[in-house]
C-alpha positions as CSV (number, residue, x, y, z in Angstrom):
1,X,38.5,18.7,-36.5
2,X,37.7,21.2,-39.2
3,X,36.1,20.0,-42.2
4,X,38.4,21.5,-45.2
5,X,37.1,21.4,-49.0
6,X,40.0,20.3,-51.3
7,X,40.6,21.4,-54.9
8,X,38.8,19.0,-56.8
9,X,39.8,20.7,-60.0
10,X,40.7,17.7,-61.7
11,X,37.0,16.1,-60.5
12,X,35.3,18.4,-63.0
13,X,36.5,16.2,-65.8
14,X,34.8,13.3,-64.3
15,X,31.8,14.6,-63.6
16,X,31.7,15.6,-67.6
17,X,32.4,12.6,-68.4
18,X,29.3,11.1,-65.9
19,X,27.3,10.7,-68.3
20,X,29.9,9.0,-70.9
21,X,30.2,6.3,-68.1
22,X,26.5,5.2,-68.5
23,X,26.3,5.3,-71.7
24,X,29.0,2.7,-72.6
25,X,27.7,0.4,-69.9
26,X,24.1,1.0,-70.7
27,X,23.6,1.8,-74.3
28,X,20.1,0.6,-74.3
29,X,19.2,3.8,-72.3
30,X,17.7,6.3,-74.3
31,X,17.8,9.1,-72.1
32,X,14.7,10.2,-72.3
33,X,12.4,11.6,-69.8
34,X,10.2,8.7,-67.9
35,X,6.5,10.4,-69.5
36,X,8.0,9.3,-72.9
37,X,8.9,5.8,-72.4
38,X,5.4,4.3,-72.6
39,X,3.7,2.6,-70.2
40,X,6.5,0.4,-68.4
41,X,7.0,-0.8,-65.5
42,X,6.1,-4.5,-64.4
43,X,4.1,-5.4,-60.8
44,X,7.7,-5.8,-59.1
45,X,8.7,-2.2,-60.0
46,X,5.8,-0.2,-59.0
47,X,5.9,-2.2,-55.7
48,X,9.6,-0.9,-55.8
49,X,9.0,2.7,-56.0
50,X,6.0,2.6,-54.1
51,X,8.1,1.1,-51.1
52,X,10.6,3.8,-51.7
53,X,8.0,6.4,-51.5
54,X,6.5,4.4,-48.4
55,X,10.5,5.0,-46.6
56,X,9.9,8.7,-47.6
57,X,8.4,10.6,-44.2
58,X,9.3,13.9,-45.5
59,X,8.9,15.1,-49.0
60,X,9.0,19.1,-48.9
61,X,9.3,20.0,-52.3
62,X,6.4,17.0,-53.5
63,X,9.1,15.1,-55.5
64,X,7.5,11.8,-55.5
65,X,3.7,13.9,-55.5
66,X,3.5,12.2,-59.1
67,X,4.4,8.7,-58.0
68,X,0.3,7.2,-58.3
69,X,-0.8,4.3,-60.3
70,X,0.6,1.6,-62.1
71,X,2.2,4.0,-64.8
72,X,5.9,4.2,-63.3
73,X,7.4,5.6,-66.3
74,X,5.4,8.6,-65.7
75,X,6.6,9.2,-62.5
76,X,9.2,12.3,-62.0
77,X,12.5,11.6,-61.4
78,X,12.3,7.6,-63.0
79,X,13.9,6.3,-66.4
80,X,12.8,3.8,-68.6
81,X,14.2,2.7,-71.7
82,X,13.5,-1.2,-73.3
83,X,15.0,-4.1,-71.7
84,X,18.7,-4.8,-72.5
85,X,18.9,-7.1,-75.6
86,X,20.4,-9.9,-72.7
87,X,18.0,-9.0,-70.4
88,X,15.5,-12.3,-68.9
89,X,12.3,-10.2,-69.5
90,X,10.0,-11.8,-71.7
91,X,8.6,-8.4,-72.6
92,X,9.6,-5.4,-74.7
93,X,7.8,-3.0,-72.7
94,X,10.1,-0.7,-71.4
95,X,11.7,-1.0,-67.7
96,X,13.2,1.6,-65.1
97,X,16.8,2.1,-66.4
98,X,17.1,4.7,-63.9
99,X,16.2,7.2,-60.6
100,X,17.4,10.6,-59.7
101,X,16.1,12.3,-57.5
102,X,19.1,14.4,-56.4
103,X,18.9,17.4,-54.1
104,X,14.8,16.9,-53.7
105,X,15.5,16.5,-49.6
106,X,13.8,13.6,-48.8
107,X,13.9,12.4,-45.2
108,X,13.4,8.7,-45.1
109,X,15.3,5.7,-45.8
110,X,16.6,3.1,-48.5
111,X,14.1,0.7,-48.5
112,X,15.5,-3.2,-49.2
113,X,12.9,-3.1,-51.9
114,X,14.8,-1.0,-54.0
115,X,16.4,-4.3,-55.7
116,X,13.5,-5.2,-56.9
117,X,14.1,-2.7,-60.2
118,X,16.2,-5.1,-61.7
119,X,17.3,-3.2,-65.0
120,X,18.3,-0.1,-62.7
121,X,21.3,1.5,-64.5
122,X,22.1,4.5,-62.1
123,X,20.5,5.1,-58.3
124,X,21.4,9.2,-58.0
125,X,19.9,10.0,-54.1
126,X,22.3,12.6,-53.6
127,X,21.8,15.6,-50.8
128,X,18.4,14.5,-49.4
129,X,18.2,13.5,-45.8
130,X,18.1,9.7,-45.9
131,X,19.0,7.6,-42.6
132,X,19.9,4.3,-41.6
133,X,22.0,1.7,-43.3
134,X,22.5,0.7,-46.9
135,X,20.4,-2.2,-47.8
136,X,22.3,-5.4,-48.3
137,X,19.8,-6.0,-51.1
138,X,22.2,-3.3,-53.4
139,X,24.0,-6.5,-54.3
140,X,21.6,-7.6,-57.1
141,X,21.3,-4.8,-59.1
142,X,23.2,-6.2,-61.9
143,X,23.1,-3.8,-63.9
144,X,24.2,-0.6,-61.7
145,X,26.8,1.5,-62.6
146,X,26.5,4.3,-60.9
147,X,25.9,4.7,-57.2
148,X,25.3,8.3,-55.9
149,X,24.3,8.5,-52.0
150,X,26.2,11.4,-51.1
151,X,25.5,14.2,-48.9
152,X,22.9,12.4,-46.7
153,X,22.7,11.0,-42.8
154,X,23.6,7.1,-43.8
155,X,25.4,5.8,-41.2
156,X,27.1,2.0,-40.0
157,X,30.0,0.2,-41.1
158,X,31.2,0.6,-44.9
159,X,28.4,-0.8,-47.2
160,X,30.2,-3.9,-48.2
161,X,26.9,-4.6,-50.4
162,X,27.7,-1.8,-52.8
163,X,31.4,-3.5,-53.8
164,X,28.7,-6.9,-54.7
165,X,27.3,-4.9,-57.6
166,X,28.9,-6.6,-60.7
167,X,28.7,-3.7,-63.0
168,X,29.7,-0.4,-60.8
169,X,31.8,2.0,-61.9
170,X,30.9,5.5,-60.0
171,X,30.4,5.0,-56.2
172,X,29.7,7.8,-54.0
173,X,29.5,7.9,-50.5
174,X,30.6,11.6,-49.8
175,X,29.2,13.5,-46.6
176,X,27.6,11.1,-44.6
177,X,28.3,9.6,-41.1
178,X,29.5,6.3,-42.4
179,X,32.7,4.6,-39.5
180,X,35.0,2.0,-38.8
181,X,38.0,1.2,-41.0
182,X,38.2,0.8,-45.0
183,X,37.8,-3.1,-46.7
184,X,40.6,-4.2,-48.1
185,X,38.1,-4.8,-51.0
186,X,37.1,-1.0,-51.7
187,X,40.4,-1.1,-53.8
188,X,40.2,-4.0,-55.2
189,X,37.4,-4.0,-57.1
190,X,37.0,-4.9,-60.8
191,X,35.9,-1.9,-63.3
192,X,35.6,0.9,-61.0
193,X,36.9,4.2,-62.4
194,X,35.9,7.0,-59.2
195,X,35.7,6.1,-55.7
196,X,34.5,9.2,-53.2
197,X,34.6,8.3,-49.5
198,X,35.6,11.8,-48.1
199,X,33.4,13.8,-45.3
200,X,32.9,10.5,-42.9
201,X,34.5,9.0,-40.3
202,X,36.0,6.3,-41.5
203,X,38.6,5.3,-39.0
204,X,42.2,2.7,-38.7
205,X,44.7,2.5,-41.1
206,X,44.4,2.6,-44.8
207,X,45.0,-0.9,-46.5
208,X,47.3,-2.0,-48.5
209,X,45.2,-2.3,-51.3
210,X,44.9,1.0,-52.1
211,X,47.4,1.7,-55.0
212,X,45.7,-1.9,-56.7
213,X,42.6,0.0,-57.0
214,X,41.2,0.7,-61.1
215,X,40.0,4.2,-60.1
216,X,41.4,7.1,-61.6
217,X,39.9,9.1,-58.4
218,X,40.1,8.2,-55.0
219,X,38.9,10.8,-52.2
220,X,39.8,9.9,-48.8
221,X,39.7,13.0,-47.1
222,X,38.1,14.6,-43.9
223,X,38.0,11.2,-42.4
224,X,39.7,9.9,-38.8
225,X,42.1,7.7,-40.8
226,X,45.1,7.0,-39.2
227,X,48.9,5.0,-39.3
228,X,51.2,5.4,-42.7
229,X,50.1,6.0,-46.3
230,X,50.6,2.8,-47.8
231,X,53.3,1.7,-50.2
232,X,52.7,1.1,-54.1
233,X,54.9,-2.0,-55.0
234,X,55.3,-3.2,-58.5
235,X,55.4,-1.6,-61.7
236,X,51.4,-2.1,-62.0
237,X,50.6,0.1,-58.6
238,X,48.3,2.7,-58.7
239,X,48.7,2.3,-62.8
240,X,45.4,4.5,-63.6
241,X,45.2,6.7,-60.7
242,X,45.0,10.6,-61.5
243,X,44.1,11.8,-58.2
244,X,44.3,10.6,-54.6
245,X,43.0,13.1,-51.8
246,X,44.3,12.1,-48.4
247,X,43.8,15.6,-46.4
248,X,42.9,16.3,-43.4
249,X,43.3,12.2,-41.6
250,X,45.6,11.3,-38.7
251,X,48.4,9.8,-41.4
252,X,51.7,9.6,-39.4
253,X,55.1,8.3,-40.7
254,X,57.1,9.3,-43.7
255,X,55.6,9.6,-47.8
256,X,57.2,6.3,-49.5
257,X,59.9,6.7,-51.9
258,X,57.3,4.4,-54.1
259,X,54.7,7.3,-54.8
260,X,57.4,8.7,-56.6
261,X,56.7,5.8,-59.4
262,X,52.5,6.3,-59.7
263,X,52.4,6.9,-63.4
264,X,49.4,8.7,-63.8
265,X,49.2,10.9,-61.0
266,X,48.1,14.4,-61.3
267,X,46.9,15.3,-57.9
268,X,48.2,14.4,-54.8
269,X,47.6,15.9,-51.6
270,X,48.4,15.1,-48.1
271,X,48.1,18.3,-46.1
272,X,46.5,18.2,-42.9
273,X,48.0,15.3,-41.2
274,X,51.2,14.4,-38.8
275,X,53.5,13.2,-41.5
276,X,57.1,14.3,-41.0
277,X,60.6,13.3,-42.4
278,X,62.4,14.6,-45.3
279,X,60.9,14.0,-49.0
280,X,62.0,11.4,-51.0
281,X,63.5,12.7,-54.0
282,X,61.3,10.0,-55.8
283,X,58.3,12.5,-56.3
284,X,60.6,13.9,-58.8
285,X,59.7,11.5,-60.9
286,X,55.7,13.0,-60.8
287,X,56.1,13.8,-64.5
288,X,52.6,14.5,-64.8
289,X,51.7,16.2,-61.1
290,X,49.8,19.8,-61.5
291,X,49.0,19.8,-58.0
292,X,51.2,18.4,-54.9
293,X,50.1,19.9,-51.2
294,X,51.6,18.7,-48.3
295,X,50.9,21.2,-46.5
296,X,50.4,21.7,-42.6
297,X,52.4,18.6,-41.3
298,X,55.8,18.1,-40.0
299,X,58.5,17.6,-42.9
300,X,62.1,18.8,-41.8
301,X,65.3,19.4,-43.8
302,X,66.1,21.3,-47.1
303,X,63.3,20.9,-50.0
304,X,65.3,18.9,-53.1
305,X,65.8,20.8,-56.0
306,X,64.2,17.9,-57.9
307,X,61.1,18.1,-56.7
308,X,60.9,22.0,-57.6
309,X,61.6,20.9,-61.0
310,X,58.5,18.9,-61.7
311,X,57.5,19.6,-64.8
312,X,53.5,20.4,-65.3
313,X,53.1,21.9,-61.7
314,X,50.7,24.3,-61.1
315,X,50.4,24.3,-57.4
316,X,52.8,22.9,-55.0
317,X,52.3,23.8,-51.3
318,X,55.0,23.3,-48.7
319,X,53.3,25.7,-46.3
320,X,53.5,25.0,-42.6
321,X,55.8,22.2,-42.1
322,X,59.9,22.6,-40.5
323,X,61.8,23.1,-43.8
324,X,64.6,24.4,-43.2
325,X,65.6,25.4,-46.8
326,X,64.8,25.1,-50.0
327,X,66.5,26.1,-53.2
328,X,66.8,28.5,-56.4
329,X,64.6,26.3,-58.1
330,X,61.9,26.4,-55.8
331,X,62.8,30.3,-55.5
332,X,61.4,30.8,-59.1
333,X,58.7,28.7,-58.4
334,X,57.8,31.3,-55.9
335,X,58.0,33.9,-58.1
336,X,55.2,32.8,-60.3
337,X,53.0,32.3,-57.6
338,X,53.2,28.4,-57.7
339,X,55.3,27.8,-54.7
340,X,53.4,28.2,-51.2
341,X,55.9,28.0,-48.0
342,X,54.6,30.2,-45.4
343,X,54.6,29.0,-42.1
344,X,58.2,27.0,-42.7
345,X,61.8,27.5,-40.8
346,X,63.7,29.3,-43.6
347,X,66.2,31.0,-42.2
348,X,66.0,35.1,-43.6
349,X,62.6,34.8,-45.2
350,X,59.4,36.5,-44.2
351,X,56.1,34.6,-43.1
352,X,58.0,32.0,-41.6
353,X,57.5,30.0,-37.7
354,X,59.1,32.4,-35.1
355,X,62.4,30.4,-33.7
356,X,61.3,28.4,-31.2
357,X,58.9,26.9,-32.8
358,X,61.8,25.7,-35.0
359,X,63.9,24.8,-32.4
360,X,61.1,22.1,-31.6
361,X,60.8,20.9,-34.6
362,X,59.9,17.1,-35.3
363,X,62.4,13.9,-35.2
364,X,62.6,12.4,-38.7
365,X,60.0,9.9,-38.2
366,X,63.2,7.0,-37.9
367,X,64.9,4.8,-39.8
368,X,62.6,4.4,-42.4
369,X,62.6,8.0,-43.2
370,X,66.5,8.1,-43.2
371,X,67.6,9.5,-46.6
372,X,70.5,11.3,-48.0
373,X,69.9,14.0,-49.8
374,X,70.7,13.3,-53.5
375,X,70.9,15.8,-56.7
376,X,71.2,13.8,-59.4
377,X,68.1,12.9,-61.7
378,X,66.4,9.7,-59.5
379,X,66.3,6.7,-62.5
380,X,62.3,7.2,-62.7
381,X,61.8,5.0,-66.1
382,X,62.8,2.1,-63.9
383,X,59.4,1.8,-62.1
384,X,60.5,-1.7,-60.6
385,X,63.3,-0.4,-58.5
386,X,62.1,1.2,-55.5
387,X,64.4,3.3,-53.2
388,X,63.7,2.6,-49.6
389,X,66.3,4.1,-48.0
390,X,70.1,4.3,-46.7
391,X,71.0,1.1,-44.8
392,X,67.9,-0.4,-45.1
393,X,68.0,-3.8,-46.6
394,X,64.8,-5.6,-47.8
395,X,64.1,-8.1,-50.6
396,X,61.6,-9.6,-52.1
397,X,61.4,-12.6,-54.2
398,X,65.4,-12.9,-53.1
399,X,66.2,-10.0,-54.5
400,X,69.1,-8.8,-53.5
401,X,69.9,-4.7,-52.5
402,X,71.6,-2.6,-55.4
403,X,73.3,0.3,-54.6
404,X,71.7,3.3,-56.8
405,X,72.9,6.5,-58.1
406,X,73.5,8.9,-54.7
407,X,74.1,6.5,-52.4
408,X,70.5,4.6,-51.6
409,X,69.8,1.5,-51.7
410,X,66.9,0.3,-54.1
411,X,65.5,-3.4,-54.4
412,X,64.0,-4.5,-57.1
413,X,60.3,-5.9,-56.7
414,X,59.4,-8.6,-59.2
């Protein structure tokens, strides 16, 4: 399968606001370089570093060539700033608050030893060439808040150790070879705001958890996930999420009515997959979606009107699916270059799949996908009552089915 880039437009305001993130959970960093801090660094930390360097068998570009002596805070690449005011030290001399030593292509591994720098704020290893598995000993860096291991050759099961660290907000785990399926408790933990898992091959179905997650950026793409995307129940799901990127998996089934109620939302895209069905008209209810791609799966039937009427959009791609129509509305989408639907079944347009093609178009994914299409405004301010569907009963709580506006059935979810 292809690897595909996606538009991470809305990631550039995160990564301005990086450095925002460690300074409100580590204010006693004072950001200055490691030769100004003094002579820090206890006998535990320079055995630290030193294993580090030790795990290093390749250093091209003599990154660590300063790392001699006892003097840490002189080496390149290391942080130190005083102890935190709650800190156990029984000394003021200063500590290593932090390590980067992005793009300096290491080849080594993460040595255990690494949790040994107690008062370590942020851990930035990104695009080096480190191997292995991620120490277990990540767990007792209480004070870590950002995690950036991204573009290496890590490898194993998801680091579980990593969702241990009390005080993480940024984890990053982005091109590497990590495998096997997603903990339910990647989305459930406390405090995290940006969660990048794309470019591995992570595999099985997403969990459940995934709209109880804090973040406000989840990347799940270019992975080997497979089965539905999973259902946001209750007026709290997905509350702070502004962008979820779901390309290029193995997602099959139909997009739940209940995305149409994330709040937040701003991007969404799940092109690249095997979803098909018709659309719920609930994504109408996107008020604040700039960019929706579904691109390059196997949605059938007419495109709702509603949907072309979101709001804020900027970018909505339709673009090789089985539509079969779509509307005025979406035509003057189209003619401000917003509206992508090449590659479609629309009957007298150009660009479109040649007939038989069309006349093999998917099934509508089944009853759950079953929907009549409805014109009317869906009632999106009542977050708790979730359409599933024409003639499908389900309760919760014993809730019983009310019959909406247009004919669907909604149940309310305490």
């Amino acid at each position: 399968m292809t690897s595909k880039l996606p538009p991470f437009h809305a990631l550039l305001l995160l990564l301005s606001s990086h450095l925002a993130i460690a300074a409100a959970f580590g204010v006693w960093i004072d950001a200055a370089s490691s030769s100004q801090a003094g002579n820090g660094g206890g006998g535990e930390e320079y055995a630290a570093l030193q294993a580090l360097k030790a795990a290093v068998v390749d250093d091209p570009r003599g990154s660590l060539s300063s790392w001699q002596g006892p003097n840490v805070c002189a080496y390149k690449g290391v942080y130190c700033s005083p102890p935190p005011p709650e800190s156990s030290s029984s000394s003021s001399s200063p500590v290593v608050a932090g390590i980067d030593l992005n793009r300096a292509n290491l080849k080594g591994t993460l040595p255990a030893a690494i949790s040994l720098l107690t008062h370590l704020t942020f851990l930035h290893l990104n695009s080096n060439r480190l191997t292995g598995a991620v120490p277990e000993s990540l767990r007792e860096l209480q004070y870590l808040t950002e995690l950036d291991l991204s573009n290496n050759l890590f490898s194993g099961e998801f680091p579980t150790s990593t969702l241990l660290i009390p005080s993480l907000v940024y984890l990053d785990l982005r091109f590497n070879a990590f495998s096997g399926e997603l903990p339910s408790e990647a989305f459930t933990k406390p405090n995290l705001d940006a969660l990048f898992l794309n470019n591995n091959q992570f595999n099985g179905e997403i969990p459940a958890t995934l709209w109880s997650s804090p973040a406000t950026v989840i990347t799940l793409a270019n992975n080997r996930l497979t089965g539905p995307v999973p259902p946001a129940y209750g007026a709290a799901a997905g509350g702070r999420v502004k962008e979820v990127l779901f390309l290029n998996n193995k997602l099959t089934g139909c997009i739940p009515e209940e995305l149409g109620f994330l709040p937040t939302i701003e991007v969404l895209d799940l092109s690249y997959n095997s979803l098909s069905g018709h659309l719920p008209t609930t994504l109408s209810c996107l008020a604040g979606i700039e960019v929706l791609n579904i691109a390059h799966n196997q949605f059938t039937g007419e495109l709702p009107d509603l949907v072309c009427d979101l709001k804020r959009i900027t970018n909505l791609s339709v673009s090789f699916n089985f539509f079969s129509g779509i509307s005025q509305h979406c035509d003057r989408l189209a003619g401000r270059s917003v509206f992508d639907f090449v590659g479609n079944c629309v009957p007298g347009r150009g660009l479109q799949r040649p007939p038989p093609e069309c006349d093999g178009a998917p099934g509508d994914a089944g009853l759950s996908c079953l929907r009549i299409p409805v014109t009317r405004p869906v009632p999106c301010a009542t977050q708790a009552a979730v359409s599933v569907g024409v003639g499908v009963g389900v309760s919760f709580g014993g809730a019983s089915p009310v019959f909406g506006a247009g004919g669907v059935v909604t149940v309310t979810v305490p």
